[in-house]
N, CA, C and O atoms as CSV, one atom per row, in Angstrom:
chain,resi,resn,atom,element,x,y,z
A,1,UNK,N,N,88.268,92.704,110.537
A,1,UNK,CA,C,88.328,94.089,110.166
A,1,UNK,C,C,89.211,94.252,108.934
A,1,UNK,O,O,90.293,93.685,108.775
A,2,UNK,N,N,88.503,95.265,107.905
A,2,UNK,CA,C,89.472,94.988,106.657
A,2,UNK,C,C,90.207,96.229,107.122
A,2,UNK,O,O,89.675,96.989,107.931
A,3,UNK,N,N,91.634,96.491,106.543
A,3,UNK,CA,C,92.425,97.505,106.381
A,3,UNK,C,C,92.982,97.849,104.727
A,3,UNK,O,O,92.511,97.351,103.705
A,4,UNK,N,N,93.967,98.716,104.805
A,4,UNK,CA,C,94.361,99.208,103.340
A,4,UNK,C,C,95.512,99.841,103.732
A,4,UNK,O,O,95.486,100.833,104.461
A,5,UNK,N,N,96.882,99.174,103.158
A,5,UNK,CA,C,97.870,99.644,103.672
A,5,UNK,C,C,98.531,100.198,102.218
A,5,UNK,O,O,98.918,99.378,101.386
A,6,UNK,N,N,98.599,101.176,102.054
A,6,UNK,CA,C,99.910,101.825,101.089
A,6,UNK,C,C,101.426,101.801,101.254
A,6,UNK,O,O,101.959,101.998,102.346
A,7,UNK,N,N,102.091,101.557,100.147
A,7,UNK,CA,C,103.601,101.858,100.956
A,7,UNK,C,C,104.404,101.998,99.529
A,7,UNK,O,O,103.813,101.627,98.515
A,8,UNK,N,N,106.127,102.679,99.393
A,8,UNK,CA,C,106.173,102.689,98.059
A,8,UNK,C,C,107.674,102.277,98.928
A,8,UNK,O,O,107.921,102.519,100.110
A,9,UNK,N,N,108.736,101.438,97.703
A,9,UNK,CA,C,110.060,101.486,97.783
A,9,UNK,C,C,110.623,101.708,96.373
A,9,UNK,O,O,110.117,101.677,95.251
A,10,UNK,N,N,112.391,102.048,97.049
A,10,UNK,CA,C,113.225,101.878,95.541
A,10,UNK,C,C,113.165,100.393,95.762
A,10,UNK,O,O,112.797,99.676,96.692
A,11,UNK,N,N,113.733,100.172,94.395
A,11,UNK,CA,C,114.065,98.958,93.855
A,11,UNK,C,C,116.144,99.062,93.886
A,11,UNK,O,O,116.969,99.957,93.704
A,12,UNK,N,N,116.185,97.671,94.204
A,12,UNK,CA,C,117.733,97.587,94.513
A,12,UNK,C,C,118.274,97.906,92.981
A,12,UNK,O,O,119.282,98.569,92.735
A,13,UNK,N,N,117.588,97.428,92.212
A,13,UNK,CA,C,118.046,97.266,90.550
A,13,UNK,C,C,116.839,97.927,89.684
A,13,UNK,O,O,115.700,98.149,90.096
A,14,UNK,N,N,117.368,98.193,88.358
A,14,UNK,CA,C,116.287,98.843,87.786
A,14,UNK,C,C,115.621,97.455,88.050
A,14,UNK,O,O,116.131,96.416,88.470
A,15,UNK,N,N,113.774,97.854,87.528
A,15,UNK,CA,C,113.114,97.280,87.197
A,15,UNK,C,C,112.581,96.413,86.243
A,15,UNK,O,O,111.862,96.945,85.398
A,16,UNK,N,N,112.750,95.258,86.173
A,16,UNK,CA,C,112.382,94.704,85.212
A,16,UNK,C,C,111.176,93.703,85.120
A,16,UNK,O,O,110.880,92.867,85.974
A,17,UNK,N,N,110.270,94.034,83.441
A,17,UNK,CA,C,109.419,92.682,83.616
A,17,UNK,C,C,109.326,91.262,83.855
A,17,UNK,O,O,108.304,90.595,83.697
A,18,UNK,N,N,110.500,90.816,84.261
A,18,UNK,CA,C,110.897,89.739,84.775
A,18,UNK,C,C,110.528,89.751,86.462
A,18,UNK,O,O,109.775,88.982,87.058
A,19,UNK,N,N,111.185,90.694,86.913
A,19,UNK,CA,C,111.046,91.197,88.328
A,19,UNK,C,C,109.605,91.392,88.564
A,19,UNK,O,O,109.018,90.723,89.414
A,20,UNK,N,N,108.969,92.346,87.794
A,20,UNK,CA,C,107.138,92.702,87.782
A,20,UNK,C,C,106.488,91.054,87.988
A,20,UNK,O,O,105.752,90.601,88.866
A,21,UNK,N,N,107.021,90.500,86.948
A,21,UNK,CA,C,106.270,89.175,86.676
A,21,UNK,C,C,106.173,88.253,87.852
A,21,UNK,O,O,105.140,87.739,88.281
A,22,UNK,N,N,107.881,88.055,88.503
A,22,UNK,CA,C,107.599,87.516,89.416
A,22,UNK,C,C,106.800,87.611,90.539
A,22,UNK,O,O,106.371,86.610,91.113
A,23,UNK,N,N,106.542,88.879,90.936
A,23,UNK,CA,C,106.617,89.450,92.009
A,23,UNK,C,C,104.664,89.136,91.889
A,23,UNK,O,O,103.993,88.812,92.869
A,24,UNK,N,N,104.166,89.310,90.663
A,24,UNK,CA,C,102.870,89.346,90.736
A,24,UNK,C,C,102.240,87.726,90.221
A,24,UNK,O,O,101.057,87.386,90.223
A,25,UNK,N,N,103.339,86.964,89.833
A,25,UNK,CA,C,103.088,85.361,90.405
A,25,UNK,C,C,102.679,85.096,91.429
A,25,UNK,O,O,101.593,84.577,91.683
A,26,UNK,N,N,104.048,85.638,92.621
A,26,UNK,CA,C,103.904,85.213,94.111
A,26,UNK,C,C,102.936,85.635,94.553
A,26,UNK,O,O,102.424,84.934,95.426
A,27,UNK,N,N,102.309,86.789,94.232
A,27,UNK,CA,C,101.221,87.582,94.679
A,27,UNK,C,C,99.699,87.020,94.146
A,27,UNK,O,O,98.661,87.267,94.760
A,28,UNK,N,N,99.746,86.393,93.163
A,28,UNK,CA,C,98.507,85.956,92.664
A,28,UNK,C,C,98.489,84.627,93.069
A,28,UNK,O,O,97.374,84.106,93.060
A,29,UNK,N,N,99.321,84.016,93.382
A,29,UNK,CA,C,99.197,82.345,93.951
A,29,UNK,C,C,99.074,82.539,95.236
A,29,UNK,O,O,98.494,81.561,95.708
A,30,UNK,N,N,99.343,83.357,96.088
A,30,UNK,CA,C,99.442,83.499,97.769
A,30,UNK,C,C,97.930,84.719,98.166
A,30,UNK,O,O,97.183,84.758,99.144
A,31,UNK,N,N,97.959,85.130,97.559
A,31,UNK,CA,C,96.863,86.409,98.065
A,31,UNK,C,C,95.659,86.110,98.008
A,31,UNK,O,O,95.017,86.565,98.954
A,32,UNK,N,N,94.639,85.076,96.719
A,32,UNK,CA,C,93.565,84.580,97.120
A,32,UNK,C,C,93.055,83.680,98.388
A,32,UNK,O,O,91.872,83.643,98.724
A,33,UNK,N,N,94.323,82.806,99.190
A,33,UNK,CA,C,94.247,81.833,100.239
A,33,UNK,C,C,94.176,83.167,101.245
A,33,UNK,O,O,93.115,83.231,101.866
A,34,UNK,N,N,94.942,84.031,101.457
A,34,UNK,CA,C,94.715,85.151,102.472
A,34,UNK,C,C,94.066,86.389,102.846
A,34,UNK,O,O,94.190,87.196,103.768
A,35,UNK,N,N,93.078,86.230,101.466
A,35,UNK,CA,C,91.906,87.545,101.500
A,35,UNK,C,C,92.602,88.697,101.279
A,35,UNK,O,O,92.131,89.824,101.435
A,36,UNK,N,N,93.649,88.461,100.941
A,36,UNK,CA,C,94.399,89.878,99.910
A,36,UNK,C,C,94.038,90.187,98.598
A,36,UNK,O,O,94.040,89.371,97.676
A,37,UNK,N,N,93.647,91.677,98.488
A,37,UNK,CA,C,93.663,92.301,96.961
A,37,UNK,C,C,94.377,93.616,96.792
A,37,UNK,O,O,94.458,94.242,97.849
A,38,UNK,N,N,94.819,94.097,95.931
A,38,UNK,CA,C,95.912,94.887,95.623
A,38,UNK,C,C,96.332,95.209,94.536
A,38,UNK,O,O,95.978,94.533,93.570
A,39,UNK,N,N,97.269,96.406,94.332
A,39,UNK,CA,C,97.626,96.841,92.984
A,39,UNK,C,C,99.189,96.959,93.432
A,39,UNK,O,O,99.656,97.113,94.561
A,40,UNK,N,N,99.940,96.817,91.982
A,40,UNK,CA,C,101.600,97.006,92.247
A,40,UNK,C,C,101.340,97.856,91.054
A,40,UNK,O,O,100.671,97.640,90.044
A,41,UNK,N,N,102.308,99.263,91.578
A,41,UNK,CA,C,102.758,100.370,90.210
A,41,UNK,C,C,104.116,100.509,90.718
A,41,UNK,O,O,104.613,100.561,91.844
A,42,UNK,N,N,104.689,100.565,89.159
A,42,UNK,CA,C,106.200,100.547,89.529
A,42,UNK,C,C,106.393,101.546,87.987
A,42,UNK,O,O,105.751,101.564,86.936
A,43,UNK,N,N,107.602,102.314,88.481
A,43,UNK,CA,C,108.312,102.933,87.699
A,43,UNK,C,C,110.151,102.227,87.371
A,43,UNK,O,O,110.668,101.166,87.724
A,44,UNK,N,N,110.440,102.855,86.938
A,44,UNK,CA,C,111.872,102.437,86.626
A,44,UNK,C,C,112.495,101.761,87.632
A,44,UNK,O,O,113.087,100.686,87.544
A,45,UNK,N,N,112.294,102.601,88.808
A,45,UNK,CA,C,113.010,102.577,90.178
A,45,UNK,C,C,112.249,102.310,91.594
A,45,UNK,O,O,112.747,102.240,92.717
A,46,UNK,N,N,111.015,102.194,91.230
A,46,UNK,CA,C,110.420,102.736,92.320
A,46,UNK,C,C,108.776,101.576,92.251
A,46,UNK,O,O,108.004,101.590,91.292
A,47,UNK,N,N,108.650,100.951,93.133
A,47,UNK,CA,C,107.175,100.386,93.820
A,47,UNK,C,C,106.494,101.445,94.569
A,47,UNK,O,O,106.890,102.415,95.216
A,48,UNK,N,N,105.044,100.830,94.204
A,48,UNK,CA,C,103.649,101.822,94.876
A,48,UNK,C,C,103.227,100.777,95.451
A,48,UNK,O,O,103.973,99.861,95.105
A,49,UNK,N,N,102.447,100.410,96.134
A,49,UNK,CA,C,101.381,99.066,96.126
A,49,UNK,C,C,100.539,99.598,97.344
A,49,UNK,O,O,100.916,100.182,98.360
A,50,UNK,N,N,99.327,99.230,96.948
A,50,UNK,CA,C,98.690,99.351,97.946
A,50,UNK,C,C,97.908,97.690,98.214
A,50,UNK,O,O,97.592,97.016,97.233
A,51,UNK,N,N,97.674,97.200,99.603
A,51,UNK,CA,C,97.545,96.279,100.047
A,51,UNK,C,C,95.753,95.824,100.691
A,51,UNK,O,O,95.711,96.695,101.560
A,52,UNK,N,N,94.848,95.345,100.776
A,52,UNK,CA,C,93.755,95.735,101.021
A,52,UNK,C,C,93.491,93.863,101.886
A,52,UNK,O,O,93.675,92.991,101.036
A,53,UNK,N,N,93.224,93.433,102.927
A,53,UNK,CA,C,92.665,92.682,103.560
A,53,UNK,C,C,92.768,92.274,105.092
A,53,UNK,O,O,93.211,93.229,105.730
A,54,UNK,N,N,92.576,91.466,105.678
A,54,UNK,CA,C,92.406,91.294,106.938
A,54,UNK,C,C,93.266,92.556,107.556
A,54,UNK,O,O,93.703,93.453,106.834
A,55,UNK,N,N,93.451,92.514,108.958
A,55,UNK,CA,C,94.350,93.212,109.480
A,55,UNK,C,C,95.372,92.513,109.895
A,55,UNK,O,O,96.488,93.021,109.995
A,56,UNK,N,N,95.113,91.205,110.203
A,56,UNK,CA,C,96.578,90.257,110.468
A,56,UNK,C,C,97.140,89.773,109.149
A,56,UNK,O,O,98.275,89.352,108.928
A,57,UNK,N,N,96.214,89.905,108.390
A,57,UNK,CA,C,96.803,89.573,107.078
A,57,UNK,C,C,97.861,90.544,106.420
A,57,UNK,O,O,98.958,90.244,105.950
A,58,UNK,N,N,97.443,91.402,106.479
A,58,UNK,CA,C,98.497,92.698,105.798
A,58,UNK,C,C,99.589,93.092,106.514
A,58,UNK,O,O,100.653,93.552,106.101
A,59,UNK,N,N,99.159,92.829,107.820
A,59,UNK,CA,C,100.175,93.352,108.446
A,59,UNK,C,C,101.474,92.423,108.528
A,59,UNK,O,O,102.540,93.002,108.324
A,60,UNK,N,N,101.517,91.022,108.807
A,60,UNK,CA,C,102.071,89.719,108.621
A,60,UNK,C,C,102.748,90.096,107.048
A,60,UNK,O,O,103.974,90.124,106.932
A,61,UNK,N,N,101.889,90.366,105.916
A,61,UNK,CA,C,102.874,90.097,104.635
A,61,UNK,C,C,103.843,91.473,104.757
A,61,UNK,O,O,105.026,91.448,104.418
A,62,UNK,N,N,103.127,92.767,105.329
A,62,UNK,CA,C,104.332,93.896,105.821
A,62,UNK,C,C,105.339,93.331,106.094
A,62,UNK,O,O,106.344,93.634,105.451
A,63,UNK,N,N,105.399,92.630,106.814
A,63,UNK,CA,C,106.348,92.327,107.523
A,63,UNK,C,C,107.318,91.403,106.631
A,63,UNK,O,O,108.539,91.390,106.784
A,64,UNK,N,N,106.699,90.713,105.780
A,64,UNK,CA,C,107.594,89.896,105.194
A,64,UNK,C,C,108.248,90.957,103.902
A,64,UNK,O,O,109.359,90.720,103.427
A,65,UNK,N,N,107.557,91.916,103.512
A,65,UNK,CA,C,108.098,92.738,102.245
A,65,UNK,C,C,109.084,93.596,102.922
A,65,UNK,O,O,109.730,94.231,102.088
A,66,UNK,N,N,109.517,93.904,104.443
A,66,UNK,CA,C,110.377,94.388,104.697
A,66,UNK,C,C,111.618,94.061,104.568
A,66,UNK,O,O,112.516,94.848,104.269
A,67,UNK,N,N,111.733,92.976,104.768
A,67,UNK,CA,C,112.491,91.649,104.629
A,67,UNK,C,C,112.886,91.241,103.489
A,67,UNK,O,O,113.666,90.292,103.406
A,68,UNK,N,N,112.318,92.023,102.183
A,68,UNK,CA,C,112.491,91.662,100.741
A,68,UNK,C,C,114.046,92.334,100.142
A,68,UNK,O,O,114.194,93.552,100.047
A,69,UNK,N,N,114.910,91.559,99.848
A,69,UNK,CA,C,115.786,91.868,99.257
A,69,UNK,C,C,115.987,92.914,98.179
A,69,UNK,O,O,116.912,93.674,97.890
A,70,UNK,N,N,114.636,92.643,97.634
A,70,UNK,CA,C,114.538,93.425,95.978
A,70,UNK,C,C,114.234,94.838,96.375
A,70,UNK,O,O,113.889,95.559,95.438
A,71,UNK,N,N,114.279,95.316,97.403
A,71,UNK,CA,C,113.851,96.437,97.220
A,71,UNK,C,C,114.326,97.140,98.693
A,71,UNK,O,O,114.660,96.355,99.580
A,72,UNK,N,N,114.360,98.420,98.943
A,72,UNK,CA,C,114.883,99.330,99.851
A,72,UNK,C,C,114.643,100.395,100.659
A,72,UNK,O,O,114.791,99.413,101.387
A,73,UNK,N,N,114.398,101.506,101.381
A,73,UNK,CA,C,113.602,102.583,101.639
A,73,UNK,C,C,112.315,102.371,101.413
A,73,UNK,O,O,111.700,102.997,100.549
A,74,UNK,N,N,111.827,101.543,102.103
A,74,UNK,CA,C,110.119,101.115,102.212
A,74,UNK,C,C,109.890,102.465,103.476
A,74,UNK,O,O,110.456,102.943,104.459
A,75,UNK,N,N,108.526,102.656,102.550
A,75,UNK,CA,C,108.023,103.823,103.721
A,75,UNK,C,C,106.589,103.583,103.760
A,75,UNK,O,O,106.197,103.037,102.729
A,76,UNK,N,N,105.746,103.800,104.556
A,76,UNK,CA,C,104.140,103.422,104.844
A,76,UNK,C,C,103.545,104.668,104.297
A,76,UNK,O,O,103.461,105.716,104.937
A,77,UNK,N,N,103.162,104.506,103.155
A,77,UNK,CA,C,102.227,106.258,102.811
A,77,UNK,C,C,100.696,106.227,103.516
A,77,UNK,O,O,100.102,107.303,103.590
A,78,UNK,N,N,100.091,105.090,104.001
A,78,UNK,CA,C,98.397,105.149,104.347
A,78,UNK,C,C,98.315,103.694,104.965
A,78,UNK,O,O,98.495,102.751,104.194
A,79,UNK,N,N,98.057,103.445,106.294
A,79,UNK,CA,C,97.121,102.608,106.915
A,79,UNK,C,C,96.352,102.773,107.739
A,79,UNK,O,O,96.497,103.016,108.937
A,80,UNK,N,N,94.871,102.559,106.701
A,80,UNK,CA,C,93.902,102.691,107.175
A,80,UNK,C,C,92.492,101.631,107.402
A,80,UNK,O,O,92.300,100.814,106.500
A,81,UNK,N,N,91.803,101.638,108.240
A,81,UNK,CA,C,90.771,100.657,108.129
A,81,UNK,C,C,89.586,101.128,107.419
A,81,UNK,O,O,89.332,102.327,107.533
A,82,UNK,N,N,88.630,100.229,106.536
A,82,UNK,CA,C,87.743,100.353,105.361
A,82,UNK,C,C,87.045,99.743,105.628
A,82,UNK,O,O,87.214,98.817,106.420
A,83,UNK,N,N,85.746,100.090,104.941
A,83,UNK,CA,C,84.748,99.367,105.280
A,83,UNK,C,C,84.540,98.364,103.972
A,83,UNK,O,O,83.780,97.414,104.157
A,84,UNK,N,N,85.053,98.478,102.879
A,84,UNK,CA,C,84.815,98.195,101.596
A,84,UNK,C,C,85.969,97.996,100.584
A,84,UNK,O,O,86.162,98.966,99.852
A,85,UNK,N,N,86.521,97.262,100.460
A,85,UNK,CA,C,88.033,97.070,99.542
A,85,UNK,C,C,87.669,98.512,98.176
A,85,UNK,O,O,86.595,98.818,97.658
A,86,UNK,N,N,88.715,98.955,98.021
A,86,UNK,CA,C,88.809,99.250,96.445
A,86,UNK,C,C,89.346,98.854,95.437
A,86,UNK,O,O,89.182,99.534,94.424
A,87,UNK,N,N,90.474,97.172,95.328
A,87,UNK,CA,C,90.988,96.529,94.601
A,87,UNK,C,C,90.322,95.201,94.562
A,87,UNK,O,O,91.099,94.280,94.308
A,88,UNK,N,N,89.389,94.951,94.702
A,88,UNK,CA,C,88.499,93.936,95.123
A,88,UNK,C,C,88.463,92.831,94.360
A,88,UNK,O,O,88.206,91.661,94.646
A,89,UNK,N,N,88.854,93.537,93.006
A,89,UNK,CA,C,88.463,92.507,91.652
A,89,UNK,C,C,90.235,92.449,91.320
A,89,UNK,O,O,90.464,92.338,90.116
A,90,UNK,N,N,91.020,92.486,91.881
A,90,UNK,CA,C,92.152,91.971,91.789
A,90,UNK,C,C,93.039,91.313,92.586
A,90,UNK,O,O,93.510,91.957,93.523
A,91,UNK,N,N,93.331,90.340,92.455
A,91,UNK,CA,C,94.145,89.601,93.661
A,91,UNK,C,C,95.651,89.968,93.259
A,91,UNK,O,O,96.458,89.310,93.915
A,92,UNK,N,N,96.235,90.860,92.340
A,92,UNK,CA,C,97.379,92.003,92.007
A,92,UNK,C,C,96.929,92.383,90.862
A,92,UNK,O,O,96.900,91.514,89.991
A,93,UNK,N,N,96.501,93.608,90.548
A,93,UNK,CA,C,96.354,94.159,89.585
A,93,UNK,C,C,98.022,95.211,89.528
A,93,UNK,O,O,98.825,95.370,90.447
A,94,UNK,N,N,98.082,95.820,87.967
A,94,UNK,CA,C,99.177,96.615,88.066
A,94,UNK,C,C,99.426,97.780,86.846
A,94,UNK,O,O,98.864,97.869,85.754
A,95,UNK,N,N,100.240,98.443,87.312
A,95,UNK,CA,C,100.460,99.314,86.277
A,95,UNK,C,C,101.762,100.362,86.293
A,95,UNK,O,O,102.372,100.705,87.306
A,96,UNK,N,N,101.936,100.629,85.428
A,96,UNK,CA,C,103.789,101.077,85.094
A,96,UNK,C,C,102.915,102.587,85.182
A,96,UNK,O,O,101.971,102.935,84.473
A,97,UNK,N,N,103.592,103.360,86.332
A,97,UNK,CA,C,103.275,104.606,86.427
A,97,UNK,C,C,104.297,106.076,85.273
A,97,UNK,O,O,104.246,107.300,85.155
A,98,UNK,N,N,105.004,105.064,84.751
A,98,UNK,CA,C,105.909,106.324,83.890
A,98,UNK,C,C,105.082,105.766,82.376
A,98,UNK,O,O,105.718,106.169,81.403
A,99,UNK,N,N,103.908,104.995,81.999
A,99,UNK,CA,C,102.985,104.861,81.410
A,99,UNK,C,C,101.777,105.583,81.484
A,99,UNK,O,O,100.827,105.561,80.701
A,100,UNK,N,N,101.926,106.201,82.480
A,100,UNK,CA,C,100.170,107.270,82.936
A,100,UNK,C,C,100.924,108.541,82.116
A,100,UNK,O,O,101.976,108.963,81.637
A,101,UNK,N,N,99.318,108.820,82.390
A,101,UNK,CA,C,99.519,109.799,81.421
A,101,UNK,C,C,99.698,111.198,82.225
A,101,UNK,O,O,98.987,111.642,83.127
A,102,UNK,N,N,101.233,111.942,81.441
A,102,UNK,CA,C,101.830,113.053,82.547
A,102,UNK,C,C,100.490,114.073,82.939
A,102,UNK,O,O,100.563,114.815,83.918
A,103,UNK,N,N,99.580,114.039,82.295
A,103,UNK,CA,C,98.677,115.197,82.862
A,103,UNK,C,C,98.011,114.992,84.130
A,103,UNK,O,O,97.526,115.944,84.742
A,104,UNK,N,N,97.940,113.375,84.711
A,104,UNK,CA,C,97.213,112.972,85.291
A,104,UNK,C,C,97.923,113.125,86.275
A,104,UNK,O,O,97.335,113.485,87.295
A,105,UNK,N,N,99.247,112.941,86.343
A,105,UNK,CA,C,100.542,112.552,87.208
A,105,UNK,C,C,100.954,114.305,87.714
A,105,UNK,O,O,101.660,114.627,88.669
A,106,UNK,N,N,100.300,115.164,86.793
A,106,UNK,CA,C,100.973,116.413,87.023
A,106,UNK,C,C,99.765,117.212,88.341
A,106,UNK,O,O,100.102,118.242,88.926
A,107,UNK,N,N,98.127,116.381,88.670
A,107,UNK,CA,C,97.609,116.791,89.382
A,107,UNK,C,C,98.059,116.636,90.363
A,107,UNK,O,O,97.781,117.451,91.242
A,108,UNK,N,N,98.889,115.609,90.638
A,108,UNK,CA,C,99.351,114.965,91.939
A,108,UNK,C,C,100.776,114.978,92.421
A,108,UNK,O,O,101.145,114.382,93.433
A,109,UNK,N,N,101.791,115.906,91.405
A,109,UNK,CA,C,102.918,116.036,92.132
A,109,UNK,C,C,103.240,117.576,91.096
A,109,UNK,O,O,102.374,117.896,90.282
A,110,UNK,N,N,104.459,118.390,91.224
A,110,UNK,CA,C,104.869,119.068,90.745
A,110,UNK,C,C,105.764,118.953,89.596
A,110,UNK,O,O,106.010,119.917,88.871
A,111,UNK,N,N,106.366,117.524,89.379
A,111,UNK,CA,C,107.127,116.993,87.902
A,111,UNK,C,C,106.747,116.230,86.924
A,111,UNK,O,O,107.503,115.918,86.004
A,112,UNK,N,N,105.154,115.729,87.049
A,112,UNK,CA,C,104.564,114.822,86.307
A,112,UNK,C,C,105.121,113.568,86.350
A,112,UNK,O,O,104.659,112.871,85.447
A,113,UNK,N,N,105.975,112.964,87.077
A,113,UNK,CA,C,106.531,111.738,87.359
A,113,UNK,C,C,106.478,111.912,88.689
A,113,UNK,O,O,107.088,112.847,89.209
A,114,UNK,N,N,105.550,110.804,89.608
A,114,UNK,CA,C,105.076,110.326,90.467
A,114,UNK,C,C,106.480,110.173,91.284
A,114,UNK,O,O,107.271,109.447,90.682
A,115,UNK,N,N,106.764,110.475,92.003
A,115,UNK,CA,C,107.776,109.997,93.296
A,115,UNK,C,C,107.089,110.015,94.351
A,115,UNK,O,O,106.809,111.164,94.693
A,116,UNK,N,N,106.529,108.877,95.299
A,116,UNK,CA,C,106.091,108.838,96.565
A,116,UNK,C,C,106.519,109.563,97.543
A,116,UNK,O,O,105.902,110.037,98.497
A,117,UNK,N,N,107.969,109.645,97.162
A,117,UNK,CA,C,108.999,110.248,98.318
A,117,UNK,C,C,108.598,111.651,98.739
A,117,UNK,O,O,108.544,112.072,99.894
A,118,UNK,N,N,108.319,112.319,97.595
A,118,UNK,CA,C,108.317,113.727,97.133
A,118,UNK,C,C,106.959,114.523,97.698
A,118,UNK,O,O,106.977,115.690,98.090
A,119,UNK,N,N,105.686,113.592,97.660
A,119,UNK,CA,C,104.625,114.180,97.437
A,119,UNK,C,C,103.719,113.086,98.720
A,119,UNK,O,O,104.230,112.081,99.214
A,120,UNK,N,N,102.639,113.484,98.973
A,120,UNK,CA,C,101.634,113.493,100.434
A,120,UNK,C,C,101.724,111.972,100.139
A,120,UNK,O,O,102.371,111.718,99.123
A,121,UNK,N,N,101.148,110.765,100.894
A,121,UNK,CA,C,100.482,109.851,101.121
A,121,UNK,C,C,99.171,110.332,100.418
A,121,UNK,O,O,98.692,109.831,99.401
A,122,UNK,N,N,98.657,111.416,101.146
A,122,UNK,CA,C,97.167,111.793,100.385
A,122,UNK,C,C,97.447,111.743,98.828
A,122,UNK,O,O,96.711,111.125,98.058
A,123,UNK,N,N,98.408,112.342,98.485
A,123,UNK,CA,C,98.198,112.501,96.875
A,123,UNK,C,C,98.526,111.483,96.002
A,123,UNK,O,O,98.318,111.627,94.798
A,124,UNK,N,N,99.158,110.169,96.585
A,124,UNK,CA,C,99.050,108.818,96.631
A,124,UNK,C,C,98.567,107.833,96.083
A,124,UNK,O,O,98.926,107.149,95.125
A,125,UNK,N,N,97.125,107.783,97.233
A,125,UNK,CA,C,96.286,107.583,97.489
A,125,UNK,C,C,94.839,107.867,96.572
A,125,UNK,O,O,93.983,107.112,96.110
A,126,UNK,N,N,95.048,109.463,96.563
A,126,UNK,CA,C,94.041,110.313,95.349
A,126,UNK,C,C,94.643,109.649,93.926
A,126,UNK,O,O,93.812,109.241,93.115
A,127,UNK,N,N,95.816,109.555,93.667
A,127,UNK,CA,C,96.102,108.886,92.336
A,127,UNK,C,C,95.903,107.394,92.533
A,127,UNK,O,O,95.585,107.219,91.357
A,128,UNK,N,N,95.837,106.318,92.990
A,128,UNK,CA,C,95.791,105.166,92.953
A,128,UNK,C,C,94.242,105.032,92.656
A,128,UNK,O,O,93.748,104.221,91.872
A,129,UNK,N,N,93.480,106.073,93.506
A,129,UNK,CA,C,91.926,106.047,93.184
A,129,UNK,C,C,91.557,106.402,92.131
A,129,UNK,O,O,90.537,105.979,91.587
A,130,UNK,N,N,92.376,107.294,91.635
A,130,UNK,CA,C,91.539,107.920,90.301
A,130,UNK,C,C,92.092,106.969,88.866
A,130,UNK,O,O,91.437,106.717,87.855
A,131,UNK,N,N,93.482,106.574,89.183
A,131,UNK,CA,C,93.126,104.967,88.471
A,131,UNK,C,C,92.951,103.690,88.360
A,131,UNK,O,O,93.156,102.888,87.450
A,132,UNK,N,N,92.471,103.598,89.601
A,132,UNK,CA,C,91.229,102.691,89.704
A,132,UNK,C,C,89.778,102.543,89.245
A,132,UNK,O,O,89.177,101.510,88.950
A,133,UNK,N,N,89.339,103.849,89.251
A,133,UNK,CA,C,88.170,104.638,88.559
A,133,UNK,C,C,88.652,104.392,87.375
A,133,UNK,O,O,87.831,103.558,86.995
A,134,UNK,N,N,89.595,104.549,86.278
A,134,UNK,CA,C,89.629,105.124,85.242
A,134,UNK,C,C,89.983,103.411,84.221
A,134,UNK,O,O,90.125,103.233,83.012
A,135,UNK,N,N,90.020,102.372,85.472
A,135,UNK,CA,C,90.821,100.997,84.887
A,135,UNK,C,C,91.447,101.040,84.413
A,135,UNK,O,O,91.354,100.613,83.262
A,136,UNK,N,N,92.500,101.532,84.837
A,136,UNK,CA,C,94.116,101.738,84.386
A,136,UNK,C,C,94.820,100.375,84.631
A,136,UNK,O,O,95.720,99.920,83.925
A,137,UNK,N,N,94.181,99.676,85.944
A,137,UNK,CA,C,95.118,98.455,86.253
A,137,UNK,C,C,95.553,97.841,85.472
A,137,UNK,O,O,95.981,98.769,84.786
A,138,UNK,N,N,95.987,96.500,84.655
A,138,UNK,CA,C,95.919,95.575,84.369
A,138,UNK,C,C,95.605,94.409,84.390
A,138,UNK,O,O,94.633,94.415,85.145
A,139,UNK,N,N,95.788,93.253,84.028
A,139,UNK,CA,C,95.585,92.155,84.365
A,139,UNK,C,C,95.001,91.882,85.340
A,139,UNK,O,O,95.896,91.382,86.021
A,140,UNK,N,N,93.849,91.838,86.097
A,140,UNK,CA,C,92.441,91.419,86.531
A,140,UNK,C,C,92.324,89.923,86.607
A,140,UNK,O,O,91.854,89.133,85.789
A,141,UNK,N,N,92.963,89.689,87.998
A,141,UNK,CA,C,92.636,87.893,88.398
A,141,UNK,C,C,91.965,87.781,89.350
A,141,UNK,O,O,91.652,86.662,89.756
């Protein structure tokens, strides 16, 4: 059964492309062996990711990102089961959400800068889709 788990944290430290980089190494060397696909959006401070494969699969690496040092106030915005991945063509795709563009960011929260904290799981969710639609991701492995 596939699932799709959302979840966003702070970051212990700002963010850096060093940090991005790693993080989507580990993720691109480990996630094709486990039928994981996924996107990481990060702002200054802050991870999005949404998670898309098995159900023991996602739930098992949950468990290990709780456990992640780098980061803090993990909260679950959406787990749900799918019939059909929507990150399919990425084994981590990504994208710097204080890079979107504020109009897009302003359908989905009230400050045009995305805070998970702030605003629905649904509206989330509706933004992760609509740039997905729009191939906002990046890097496509």
């Amino acid at each position: 059964m596939l699932v799709r788990m959302i979840y966003a944290s702070r970051a212990c430290e700002p963010i850096s492309q060093e940090l991005v980089d790693g993080i989507l190494a580990t993720a691109r060397r480990h996630n094709p062996s486990n039928g994981i696909t996924g996107v990481l959006c990060h702002s200054e401070d802050v991870f999005v990711q949404a998670l898309e494969g098995g159900r023991d699969q996602i739930n098992q690496l949950y468990a290990r990102l709780l456990q992640d040092v780098r980061h803090k106030d993990v909260v679950m915005l959406c787990y749900e089961e799918i019939g059909v991945r929507q990150y399919s063509s990425w084994t981590m795709g990504k994208v710097r959400l204080d890079k979107v563009n504020r109009s897009l960011l302003l359908k989905y929260s009230s400050t045009g800068v995305l805070n998970p904290y702030d605003v629905s799981g649904c509206a989330t969710v509706a933004l992760l889709e609509e740039l997905a639609a729009a191939g906002a991701f990046a890097v496509r492995d």
